[in-house]
C-alpha positions in Angstrom: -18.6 -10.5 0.3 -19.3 -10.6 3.8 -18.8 -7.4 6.4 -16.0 -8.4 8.0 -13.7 -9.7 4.7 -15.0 -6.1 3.2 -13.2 -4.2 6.5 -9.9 -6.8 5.7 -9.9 -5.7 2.5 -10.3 -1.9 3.2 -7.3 -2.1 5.7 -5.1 -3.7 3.2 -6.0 -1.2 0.4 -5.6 2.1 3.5 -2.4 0.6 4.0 -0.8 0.3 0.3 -2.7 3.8 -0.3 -0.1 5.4 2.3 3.1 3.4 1.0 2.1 5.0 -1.7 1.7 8.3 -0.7 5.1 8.4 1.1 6.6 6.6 -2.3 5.2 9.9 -4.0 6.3 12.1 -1.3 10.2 10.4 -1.0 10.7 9.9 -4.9 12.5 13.2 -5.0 15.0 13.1 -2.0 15.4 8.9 -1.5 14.3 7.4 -4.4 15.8 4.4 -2.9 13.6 4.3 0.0 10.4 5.5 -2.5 11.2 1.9 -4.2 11.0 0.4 -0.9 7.4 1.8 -0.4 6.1 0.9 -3.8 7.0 -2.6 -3.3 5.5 -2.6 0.0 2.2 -0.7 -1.6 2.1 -3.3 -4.3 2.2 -6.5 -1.6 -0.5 -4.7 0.7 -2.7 -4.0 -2.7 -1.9 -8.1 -3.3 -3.0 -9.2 0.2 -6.5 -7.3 -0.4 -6.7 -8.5 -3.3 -6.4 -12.0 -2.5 
C-alpha cells in the first residue's frame, strides 16, 4: 500500500474512531443520536476499508 492510500485510510479510521467515541459518550442521555453515530462510525470504518 502506497503512502498516500495509507494517510486515506488513517483519516477514515480517525473519523469512525470519534463517531464512536461520541456514540459512547451520548448512549446514556440520547441513545437515539448514539445510534446515529454508530452507523456513521461503521460507514467511515467501510470507506477505509474499501
Amino acid at each position: 500500500m502506497d503512502k498516500a492510500k495509507r494517510t486515506l485510510v488513517q483519516f477514515w479510521l480517525k473519523k469512525s474512531q470519534r463517531d464512536l467515541t461520541a456514540a459512547q459518550k451520548l448512549a446514556q442521555e440520547l441513545p437515539d443520536i448514539a445510534i446515529y453515530h454508530c452507523q456513521q462510525a461503521a460507514e467511515k470504518a467501510l470507506k477505509g476499508f474499501l
